[in-house]
Backbone as CSV, one residue per row, in Angstrom:
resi,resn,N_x,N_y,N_z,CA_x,CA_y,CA_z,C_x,C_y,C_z
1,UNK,155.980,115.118,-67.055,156.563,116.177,-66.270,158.048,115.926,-66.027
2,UNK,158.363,115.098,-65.329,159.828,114.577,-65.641,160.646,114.652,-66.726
3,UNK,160.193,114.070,-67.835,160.710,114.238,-69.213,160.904,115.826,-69.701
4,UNK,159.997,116.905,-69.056,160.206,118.169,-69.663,161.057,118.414,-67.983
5,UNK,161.316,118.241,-67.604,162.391,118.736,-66.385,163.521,118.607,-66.698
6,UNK,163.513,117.117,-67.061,165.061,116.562,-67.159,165.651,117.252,-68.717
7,UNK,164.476,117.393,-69.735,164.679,118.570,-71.248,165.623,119.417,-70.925
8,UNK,164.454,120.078,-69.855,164.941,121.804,-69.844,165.890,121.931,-68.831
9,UNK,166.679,120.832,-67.943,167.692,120.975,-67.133,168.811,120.780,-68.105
10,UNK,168.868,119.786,-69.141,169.845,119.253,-69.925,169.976,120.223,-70.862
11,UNK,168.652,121.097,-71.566,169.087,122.164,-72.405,169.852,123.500,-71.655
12,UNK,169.712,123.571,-70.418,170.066,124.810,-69.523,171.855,124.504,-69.597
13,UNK,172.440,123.322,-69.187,173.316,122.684,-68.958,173.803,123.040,-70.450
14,UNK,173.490,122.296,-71.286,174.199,122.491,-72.876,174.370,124.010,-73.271
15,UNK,173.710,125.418,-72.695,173.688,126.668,-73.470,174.595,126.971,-72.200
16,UNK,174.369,127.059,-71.370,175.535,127.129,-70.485,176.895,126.663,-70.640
17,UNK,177.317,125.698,-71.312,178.654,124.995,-71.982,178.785,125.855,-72.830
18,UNK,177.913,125.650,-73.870,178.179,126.321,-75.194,178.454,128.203,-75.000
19,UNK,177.993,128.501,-74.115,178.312,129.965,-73.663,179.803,130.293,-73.532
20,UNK,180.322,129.493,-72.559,181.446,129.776,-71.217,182.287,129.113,-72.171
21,UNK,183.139,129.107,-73.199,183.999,128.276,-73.626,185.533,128.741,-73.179
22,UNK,185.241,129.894,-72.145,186.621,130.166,-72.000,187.626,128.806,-71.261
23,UNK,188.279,128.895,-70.755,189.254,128.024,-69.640,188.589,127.457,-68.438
24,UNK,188.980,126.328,-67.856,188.290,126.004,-66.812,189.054,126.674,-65.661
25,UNK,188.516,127.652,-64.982,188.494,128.004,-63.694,189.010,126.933,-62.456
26,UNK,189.149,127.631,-61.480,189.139,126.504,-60.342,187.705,126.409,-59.874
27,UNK,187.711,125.053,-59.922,185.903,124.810,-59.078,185.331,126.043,-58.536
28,UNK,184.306,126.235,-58.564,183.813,127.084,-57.323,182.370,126.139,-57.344
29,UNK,181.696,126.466,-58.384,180.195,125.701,-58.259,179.725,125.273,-59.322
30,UNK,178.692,124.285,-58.990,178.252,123.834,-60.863,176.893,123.353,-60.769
31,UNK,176.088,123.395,-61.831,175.150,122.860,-61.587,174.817,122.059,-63.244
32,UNK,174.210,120.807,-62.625,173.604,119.773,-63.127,172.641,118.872,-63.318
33,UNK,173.168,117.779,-63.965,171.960,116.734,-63.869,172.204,115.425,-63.495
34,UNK,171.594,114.811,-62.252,171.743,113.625,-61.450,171.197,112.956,-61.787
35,UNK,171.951,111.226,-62.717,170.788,110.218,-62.473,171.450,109.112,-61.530
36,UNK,170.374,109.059,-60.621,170.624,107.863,-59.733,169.095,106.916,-59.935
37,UNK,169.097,105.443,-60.465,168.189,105.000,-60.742,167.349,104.907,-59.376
38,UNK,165.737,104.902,-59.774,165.105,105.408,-60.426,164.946,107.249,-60.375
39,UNK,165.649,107.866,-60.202,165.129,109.134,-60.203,166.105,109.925,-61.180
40,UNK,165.563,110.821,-61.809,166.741,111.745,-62.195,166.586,113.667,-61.841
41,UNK,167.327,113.988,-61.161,166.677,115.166,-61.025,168.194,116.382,-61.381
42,UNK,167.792,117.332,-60.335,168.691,118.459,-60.305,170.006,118.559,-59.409
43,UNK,171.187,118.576,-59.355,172.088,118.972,-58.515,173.061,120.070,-59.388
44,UNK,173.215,120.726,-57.608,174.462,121.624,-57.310,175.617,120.944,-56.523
45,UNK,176.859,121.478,-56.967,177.928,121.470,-56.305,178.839,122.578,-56.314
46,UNK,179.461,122.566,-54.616,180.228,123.940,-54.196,181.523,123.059,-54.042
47,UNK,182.938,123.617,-54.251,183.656,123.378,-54.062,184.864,124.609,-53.376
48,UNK,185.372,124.005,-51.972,185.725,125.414,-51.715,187.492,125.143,-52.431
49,UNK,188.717,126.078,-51.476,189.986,125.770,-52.225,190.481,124.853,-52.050
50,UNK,190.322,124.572,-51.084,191.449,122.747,-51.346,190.555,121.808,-51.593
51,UNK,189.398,122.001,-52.445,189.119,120.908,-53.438,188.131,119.870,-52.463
52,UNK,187.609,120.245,-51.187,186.353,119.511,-50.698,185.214,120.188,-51.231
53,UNK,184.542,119.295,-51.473,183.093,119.830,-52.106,181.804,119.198,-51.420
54,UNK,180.761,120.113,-51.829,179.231,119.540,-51.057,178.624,119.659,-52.445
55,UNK,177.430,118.319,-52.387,176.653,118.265,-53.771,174.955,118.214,-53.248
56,UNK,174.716,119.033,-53.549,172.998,119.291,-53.134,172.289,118.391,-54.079
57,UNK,171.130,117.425,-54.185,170.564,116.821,-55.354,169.114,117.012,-55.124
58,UNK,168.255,117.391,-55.805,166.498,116.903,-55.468,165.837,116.196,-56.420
59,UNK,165.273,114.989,-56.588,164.917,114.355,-57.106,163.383,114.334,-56.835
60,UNK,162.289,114.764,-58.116,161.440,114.768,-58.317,160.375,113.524,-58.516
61,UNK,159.578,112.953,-57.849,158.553,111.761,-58.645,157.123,111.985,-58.641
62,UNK,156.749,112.556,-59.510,154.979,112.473,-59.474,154.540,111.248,-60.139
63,UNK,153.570,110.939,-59.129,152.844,109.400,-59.353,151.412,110.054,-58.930
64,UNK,150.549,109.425,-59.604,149.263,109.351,-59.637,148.380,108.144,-59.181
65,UNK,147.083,107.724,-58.604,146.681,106.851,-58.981,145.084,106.552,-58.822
66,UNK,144.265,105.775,-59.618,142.660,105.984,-59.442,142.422,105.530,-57.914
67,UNK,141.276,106.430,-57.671,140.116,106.348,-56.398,138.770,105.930,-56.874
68,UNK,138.006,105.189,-56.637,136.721,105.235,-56.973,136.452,105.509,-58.444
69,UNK,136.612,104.993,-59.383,136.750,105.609,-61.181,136.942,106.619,-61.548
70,UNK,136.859,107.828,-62.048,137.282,109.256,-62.425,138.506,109.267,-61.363
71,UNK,137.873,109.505,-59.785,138.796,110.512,-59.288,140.352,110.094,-59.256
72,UNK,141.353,110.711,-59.572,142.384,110.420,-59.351,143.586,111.097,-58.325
73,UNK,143.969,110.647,-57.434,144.724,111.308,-56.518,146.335,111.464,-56.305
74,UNK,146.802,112.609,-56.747,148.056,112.974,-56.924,149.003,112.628,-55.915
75,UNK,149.878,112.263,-56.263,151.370,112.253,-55.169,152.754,112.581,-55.763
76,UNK,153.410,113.005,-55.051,154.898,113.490,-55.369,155.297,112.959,-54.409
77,UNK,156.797,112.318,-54.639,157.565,112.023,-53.723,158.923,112.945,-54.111
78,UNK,159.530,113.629,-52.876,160.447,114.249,-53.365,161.527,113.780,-52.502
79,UNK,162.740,113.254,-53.154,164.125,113.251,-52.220,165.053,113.902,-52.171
80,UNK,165.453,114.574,-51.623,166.874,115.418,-51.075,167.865,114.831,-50.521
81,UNK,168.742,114.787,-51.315,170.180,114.341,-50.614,171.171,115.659,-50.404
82,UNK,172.358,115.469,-49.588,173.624,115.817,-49.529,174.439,115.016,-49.252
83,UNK,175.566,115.658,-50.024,176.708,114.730,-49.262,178.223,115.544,-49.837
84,UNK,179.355,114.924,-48.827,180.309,115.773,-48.810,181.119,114.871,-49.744
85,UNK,181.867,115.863,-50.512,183.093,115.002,-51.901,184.785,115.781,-51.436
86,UNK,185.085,114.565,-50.544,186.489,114.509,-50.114,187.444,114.040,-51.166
87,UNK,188.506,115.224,-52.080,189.341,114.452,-52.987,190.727,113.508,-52.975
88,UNK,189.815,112.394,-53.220,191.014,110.917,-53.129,192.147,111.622,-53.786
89,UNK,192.169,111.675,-54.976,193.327,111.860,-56.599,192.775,112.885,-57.643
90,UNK,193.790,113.652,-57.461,193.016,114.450,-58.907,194.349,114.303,-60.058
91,UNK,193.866,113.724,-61.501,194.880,113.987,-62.496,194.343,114.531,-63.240
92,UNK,195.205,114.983,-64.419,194.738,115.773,-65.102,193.254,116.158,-66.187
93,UNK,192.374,114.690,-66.729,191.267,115.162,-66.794,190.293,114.271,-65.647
94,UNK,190.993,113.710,-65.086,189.947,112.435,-64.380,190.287,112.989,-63.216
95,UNK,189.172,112.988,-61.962,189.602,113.268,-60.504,188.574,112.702,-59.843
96,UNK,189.099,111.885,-57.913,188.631,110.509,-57.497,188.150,111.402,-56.613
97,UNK,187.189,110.957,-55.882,186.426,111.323,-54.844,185.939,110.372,-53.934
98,UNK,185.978,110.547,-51.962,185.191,109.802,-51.649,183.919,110.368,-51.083
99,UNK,182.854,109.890,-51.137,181.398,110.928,-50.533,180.717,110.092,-49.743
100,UNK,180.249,111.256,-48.914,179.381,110.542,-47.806,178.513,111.112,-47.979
101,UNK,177.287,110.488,-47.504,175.862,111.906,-47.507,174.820,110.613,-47.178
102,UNK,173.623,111.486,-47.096,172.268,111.372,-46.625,171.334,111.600,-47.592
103,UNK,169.931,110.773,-47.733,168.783,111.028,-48.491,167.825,110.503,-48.095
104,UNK,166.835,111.825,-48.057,165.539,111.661,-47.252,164.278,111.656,-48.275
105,UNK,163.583,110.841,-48.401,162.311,111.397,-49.005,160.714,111.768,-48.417
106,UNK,160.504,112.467,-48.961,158.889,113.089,-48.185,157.979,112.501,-49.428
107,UNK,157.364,112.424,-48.855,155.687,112.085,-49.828,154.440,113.423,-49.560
108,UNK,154.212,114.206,-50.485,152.911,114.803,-50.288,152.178,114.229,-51.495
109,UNK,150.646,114.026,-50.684,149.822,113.367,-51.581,148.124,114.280,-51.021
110,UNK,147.301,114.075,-52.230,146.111,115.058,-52.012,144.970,113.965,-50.664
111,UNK,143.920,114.259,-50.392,143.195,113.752,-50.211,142.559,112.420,-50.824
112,UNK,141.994,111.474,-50.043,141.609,110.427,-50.595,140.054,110.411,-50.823
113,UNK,139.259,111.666,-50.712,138.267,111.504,-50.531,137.559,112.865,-51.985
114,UNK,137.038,111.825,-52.948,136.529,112.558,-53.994,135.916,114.100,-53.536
115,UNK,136.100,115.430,-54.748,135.766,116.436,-54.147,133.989,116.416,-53.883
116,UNK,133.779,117.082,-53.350,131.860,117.532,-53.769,131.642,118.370,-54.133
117,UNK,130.784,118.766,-54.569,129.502,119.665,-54.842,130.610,121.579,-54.648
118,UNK,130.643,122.356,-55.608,131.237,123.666,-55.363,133.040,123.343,-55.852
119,UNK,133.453,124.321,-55.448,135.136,124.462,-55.645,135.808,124.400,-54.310
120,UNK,136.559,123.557,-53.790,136.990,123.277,-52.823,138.526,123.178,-52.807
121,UNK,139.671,123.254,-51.738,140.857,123.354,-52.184,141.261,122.042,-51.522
122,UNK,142.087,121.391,-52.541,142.371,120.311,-51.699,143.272,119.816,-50.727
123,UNK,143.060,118.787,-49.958,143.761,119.017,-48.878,145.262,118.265,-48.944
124,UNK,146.382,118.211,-48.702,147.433,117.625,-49.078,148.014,117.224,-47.865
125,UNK,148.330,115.795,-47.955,148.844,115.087,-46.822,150.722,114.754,-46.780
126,UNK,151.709,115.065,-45.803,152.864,114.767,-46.297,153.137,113.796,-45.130
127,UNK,154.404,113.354,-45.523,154.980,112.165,-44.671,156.295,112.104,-45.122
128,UNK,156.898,111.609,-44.276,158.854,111.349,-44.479,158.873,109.570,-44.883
129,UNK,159.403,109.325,-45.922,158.756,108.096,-46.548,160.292,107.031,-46.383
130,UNK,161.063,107.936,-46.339,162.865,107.215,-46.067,163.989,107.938,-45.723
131,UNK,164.742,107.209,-45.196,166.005,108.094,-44.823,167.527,106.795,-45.183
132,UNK,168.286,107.501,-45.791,168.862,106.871,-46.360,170.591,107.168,-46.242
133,UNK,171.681,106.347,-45.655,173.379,106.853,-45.802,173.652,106.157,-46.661
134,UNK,174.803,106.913,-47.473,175.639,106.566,-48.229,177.335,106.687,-48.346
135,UNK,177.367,105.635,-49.112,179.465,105.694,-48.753,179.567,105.725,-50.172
136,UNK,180.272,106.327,-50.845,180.170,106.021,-52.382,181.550,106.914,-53.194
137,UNK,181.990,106.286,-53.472,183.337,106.730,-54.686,182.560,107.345,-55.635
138,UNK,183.270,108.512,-56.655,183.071,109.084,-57.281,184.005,110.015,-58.002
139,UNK,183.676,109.234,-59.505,184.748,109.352,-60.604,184.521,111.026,-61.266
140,UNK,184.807,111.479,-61.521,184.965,112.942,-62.729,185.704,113.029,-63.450
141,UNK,184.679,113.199,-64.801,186.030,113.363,-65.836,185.884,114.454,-66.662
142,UNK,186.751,115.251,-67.093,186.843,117.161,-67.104,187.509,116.790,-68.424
143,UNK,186.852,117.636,-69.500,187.718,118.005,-71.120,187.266,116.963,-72.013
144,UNK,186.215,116.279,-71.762,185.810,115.209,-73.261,185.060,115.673,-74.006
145,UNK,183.877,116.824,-73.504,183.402,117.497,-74.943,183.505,118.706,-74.676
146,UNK,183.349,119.189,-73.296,183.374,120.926,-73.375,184.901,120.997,-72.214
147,UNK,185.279,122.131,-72.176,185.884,122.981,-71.027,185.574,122.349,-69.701
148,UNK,183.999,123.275,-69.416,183.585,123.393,-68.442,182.398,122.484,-68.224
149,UNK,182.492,121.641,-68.798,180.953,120.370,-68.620,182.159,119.254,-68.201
150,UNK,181.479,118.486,-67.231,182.229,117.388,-66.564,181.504,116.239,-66.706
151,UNK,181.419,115.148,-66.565,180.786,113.633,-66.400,181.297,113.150,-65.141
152,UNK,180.289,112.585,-64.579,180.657,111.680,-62.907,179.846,110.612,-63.064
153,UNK,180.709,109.580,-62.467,179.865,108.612,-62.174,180.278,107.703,-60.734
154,UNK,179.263,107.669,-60.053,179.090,107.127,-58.879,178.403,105.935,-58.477
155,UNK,179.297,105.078,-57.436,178.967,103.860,-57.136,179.429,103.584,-55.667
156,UNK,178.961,102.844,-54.869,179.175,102.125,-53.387,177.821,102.057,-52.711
157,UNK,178.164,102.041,-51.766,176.751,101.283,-50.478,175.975,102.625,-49.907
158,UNK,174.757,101.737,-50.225,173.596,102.399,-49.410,172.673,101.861,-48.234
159,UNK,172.566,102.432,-47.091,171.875,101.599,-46.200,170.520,102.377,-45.611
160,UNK,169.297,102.013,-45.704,168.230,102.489,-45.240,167.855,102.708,-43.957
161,UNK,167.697,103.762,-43.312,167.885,103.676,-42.159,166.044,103.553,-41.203
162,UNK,165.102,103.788,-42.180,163.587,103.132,-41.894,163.655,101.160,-42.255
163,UNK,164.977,100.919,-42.423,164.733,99.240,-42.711,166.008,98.930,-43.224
164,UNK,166.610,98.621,-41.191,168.263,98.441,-41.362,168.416,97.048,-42.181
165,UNK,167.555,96.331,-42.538,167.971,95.616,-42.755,168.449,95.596,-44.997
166,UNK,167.975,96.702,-45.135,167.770,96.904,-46.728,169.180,97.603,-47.372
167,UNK,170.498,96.849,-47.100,171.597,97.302,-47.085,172.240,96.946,-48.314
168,UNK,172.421,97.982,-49.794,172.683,97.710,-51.037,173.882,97.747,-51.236
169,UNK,174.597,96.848,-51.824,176.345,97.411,-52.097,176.454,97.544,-53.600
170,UNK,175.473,97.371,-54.697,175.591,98.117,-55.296,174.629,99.147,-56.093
171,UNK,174.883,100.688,-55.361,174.175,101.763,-55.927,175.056,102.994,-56.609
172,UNK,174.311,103.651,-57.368,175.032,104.565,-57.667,174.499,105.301,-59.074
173,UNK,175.322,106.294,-59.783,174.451,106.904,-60.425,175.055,107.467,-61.540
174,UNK,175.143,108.380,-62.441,175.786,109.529,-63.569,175.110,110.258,-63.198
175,UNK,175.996,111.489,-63.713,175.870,112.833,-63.459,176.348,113.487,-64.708
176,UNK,175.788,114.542,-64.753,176.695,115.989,-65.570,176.544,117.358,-64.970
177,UNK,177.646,117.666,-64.820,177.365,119.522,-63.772,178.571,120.097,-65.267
178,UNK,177.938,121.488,-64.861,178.456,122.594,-65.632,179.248,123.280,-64.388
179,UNK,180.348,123.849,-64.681,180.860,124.766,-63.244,181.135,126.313,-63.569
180,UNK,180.753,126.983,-63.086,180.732,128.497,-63.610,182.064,129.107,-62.875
């Protein structure tokens, strides 16, 4: 499932380039593809005129695992971040950013208790599984294969805020957004 997400986000992204070959615009919005290990999912970014921007991300994980032999019980963990992209330096194809933001993840998972006898709907349990700040620089670089397709890559500290003590200095991720 992942593998056909991250496909059909990356093919959406490429016909979208290959479309728009006019001039690059001034920012307004873009959308892409986030990898921050382990997850890779979907982001947007808005940028208003003087060049501060917000980057929406959701990162998808379905995990599975056996109950009792046959039954197997589904889980998704999903994380949502934001965070705001204040511009350090912009030159002409490369431009610096510093970002702050937040990421939360939820867990919904089915029942633990095999179905019985008839068609029954199952029951789904959720929970808030982490909450997470971040301080993190972030590179962009504009005009290496398309116009309007960019590359980012991001790095600095992350601190968990369900387990102050789990404080990373080095995280971070690639990206590719398209900007319309």
């Amino acid at each position: 499932m992942i593998k056909r997400s991250f496909l059909l986000t990356f093919g959406l992204v490429l016909l979208f380039a290959l479309i728009g070959q006019a001039g690059l615009p001034d920012k307004g919005w873009g959308i892409g593809i986030q990898i921050n290990y382990p997850f890779t999912g979907l982001s947007v970014r808005f940028f208003n005129a003087e060049g501060i921007g917000f980057e929406f991300n959701i990162f998808p994980n379905p995990t599975s695992r056996d109950v009792e032999g046959d039954y197997e019980v589904r889980r998704l963990e999903l994380t949502l971040s934001g965070k705001l992209l204040y511009p350090v330096r912009q030159d002409e194809n490369v431009n610096y950013y510093f970002s702050g933001g937040a990421a939360i993840t939820f867990a919904f998972e089915e029942e633990e208790t095999p179905p019985t006898e008839g068609i029954k709907q199952p029951m789904i349990h959720s929970s808030m599984e982490g909450a997470i700040l971040s301080g993190m620089g972030v590179i962009e670089v504009e005009g290496i294969w398309l116009d309007r397709l960019v590359g980012t890559f991001e790095y600095g500290l992350t601190w968990d805020l369900f387990d102050p003590l789990n404080f990373s200095f080095l995280s971070g991720g690639i990206g590719m957004h398209y900007y319309i």
